[in-house]
MMTF fields as JSON, N, C-alpha, C and O atoms, coordinates in Angstrom:
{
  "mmtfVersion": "1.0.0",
  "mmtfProducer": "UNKNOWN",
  "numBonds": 259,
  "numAtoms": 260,
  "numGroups": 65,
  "numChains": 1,
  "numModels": 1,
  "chainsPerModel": [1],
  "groupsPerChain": [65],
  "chainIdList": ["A"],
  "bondAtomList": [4, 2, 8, 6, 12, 10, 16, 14, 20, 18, 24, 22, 28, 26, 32, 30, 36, 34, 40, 38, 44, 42, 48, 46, 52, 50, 56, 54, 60, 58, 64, 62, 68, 66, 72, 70, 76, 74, 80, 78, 84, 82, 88, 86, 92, 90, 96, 94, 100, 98, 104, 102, 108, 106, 112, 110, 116, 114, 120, 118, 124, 122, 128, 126, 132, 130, 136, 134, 140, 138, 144, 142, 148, 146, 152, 150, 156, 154, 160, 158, 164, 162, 168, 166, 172, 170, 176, 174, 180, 178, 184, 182, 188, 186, 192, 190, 196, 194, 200, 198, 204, 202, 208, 206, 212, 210, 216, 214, 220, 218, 224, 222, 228, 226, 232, 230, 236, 234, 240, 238, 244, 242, 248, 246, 252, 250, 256, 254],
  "bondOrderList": [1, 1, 1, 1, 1, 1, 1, 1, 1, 1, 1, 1, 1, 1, 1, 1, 1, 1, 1, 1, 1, 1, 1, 1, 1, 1, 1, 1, 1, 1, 1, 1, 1, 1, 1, 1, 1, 1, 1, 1, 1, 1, 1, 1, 1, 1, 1, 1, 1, 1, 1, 1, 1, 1, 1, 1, 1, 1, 1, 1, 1, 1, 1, 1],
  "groupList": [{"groupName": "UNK", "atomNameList": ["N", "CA", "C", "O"], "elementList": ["N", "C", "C", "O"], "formalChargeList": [0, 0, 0, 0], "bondAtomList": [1, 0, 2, 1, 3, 2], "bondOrderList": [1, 1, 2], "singleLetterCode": "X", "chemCompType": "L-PEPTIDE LINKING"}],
  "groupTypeList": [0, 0, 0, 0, 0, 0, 0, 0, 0, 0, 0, 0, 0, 0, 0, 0, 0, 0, 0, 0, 0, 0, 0, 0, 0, 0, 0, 0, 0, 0, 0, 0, 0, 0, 0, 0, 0, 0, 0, 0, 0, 0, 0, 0, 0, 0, 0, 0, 0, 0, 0, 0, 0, 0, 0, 0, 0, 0, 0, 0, 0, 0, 0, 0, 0],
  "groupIdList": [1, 2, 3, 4, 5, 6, 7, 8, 9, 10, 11, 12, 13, 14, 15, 16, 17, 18, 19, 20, 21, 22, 23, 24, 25, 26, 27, 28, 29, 30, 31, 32, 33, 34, 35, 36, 37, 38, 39, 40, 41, 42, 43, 44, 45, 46, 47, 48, 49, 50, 51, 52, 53, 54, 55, 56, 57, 58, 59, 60, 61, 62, 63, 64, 65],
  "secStructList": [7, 2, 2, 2, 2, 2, 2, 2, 2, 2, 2, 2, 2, 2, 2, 1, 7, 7, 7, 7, 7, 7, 7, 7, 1, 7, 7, 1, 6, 6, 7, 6, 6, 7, 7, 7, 5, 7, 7, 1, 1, 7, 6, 6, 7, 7, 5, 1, 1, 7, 7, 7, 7, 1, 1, 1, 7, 7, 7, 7, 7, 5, 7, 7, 7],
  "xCoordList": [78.891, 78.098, 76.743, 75.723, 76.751, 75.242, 74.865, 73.654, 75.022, 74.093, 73.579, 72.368, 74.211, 73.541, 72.673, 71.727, 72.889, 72.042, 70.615, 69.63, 70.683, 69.688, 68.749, 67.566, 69.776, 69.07, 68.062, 66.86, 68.791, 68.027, 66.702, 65.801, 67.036, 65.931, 64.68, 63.514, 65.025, 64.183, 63.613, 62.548, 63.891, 63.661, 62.675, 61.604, 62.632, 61.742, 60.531, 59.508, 60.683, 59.93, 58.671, 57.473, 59.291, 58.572, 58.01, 57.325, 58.705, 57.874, 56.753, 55.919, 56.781, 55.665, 54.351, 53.401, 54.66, 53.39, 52.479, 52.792, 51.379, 49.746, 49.361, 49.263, 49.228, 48.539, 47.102, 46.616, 46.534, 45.629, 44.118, 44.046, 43.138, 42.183, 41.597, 42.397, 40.462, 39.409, 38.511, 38.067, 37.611, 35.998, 35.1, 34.601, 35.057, 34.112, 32.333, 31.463, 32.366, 30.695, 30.081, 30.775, 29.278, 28.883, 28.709, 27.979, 28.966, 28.861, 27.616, 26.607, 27.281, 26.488, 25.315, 24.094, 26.642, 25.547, 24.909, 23.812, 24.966, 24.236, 22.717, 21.688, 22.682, 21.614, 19.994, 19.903, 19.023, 17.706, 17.219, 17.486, 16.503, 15.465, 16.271, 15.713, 17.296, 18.46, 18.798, 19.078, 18.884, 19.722, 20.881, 21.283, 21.529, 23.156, 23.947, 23.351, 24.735, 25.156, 26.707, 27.345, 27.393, 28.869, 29.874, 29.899, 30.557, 31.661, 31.434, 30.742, 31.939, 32.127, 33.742, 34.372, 34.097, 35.311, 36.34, 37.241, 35.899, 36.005, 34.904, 34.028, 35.06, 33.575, 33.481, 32.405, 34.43, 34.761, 34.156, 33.432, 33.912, 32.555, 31.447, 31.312, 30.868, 29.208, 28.479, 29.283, 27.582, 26.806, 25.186, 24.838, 24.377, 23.034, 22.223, 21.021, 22.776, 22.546, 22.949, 23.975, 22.555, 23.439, 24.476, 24.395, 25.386, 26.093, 27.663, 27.541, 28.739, 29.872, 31.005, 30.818, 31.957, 33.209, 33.973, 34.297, 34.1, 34.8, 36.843, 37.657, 37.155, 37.897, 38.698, 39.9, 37.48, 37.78, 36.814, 36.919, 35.861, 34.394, 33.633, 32.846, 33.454, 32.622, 30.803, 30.478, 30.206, 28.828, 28.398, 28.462, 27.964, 27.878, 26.276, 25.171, 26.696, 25.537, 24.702, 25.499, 23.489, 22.863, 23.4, 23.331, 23.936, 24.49, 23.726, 22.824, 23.523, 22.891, 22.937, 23.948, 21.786, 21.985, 22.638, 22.855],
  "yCoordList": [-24.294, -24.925, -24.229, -24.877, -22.989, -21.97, -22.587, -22.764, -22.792, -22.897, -24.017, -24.114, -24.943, -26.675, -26.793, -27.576, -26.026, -25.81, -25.138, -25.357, -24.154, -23.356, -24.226, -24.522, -24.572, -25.599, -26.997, -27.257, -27.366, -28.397, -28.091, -28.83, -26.686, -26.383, -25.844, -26.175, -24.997, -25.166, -26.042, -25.661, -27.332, -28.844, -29.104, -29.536, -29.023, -29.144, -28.742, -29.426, -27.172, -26.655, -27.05, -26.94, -27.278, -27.368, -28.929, -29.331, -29.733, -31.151, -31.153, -32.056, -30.213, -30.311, -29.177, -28.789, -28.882, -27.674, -28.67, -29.681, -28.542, -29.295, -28.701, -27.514, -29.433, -28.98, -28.35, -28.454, -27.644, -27.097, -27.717, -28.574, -27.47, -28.444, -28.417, -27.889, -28.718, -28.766, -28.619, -29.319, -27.604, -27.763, -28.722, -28.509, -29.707, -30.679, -30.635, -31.456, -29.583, -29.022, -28.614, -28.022, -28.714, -28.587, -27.165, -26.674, -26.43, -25.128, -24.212, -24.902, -22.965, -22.599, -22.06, -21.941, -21.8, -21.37, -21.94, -21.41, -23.143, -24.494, -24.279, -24.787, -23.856, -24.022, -23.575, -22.468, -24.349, -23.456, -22.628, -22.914, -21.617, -20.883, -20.15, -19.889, -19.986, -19.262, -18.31, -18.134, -16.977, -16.014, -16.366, -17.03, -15.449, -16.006, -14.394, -13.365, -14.334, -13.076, -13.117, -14.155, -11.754, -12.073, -11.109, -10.343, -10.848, -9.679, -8.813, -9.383, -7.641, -6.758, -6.91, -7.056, -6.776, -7.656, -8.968, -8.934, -10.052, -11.24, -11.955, -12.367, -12.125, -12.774, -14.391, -14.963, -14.984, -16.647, -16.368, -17.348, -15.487, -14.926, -15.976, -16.058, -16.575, -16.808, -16.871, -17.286, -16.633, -16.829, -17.253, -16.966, -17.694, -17.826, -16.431, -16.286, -15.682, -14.483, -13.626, -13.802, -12.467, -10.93, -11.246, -12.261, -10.441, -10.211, -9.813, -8.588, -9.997, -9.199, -10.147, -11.35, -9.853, -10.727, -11.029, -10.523, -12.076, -12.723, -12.395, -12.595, -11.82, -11.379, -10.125, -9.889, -9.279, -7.997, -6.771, -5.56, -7.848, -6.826, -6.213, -5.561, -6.074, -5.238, -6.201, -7.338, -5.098, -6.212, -6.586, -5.805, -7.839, -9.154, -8.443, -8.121, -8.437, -8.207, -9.054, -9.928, -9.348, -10.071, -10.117, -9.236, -11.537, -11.76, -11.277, -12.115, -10.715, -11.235, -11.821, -11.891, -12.371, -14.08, -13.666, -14.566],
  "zCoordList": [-37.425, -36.406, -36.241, -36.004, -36.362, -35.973, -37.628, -37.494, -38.329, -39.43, -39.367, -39.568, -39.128, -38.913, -37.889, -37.972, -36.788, -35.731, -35.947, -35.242, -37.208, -37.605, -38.277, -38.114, -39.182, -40.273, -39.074, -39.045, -38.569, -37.975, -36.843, -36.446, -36.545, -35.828, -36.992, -36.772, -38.226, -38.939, -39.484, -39.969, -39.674, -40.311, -38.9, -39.327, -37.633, -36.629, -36.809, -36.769, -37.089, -37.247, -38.955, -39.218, -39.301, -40.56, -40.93, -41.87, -39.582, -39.492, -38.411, -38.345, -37.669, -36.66, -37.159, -36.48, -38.392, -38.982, -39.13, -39.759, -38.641, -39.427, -40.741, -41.054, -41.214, -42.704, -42.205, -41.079, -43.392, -42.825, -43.013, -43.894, -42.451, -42.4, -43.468, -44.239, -44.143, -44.973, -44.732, -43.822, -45.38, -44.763, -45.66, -46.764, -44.942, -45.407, -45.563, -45.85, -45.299, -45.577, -46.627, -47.453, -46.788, -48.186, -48.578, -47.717, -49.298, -49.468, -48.975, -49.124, -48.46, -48.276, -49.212, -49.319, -49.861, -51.411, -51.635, -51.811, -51.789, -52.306, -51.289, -51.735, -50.542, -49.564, -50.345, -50.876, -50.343, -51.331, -50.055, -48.887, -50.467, -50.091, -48.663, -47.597, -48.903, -48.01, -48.419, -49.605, -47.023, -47.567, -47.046, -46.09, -48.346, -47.673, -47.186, -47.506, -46.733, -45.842, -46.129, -45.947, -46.662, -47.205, -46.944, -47.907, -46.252, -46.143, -47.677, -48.522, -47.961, -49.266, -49.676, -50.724, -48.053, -48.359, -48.844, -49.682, -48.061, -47.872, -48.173, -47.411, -49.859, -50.309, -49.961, -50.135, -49.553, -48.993, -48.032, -47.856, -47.076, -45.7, -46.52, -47.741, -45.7, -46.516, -44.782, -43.948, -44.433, -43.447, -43.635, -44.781, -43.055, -43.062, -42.312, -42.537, -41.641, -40.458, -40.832, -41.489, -40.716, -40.615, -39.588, -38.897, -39.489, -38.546, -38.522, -38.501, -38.514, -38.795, -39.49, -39.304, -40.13, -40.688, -39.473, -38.399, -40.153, -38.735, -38.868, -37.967, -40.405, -40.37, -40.452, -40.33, -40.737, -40.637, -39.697, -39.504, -39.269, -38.504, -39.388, -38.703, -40.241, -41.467, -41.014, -40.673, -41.248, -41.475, -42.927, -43.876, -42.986, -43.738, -44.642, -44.205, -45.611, -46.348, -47.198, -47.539, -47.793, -48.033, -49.811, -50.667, -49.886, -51.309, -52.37, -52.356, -53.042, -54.607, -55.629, -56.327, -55.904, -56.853, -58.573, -59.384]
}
């Protein structure tokens, strides 16, 4: 009985997950006459600004082409 119970609460769970979104924007890179700004870490970071990773806090350094 605890396993069918498990099972079905996991089957809940795994029908109410959202898939995850898409970024429908056009890449930043792509941008002309832009600097672009990038974690050292987390090179998927791209920014137009200095300023910090949004996933680790590091500051965002200016890409090179």
């Amino acid at each position: 009985m605890k396993k069918i119970m498990i099972v079905c609460i996991m089957a809940a769970f795994a029908a109410c997950k959202q898939p995850a979104q898409k970024q429908d924007k056009t890449p930043i890179e792509n941008s002309a006459d832009k600097t672009v700004y990038t974690c050292p870490m987390h090179p998927e970071v791209a920014e137009l600004k200095p300023g910090t990773c949004p996933k680790c806090g590091m500051d965002l350094v200016a890409k090179e082409d």
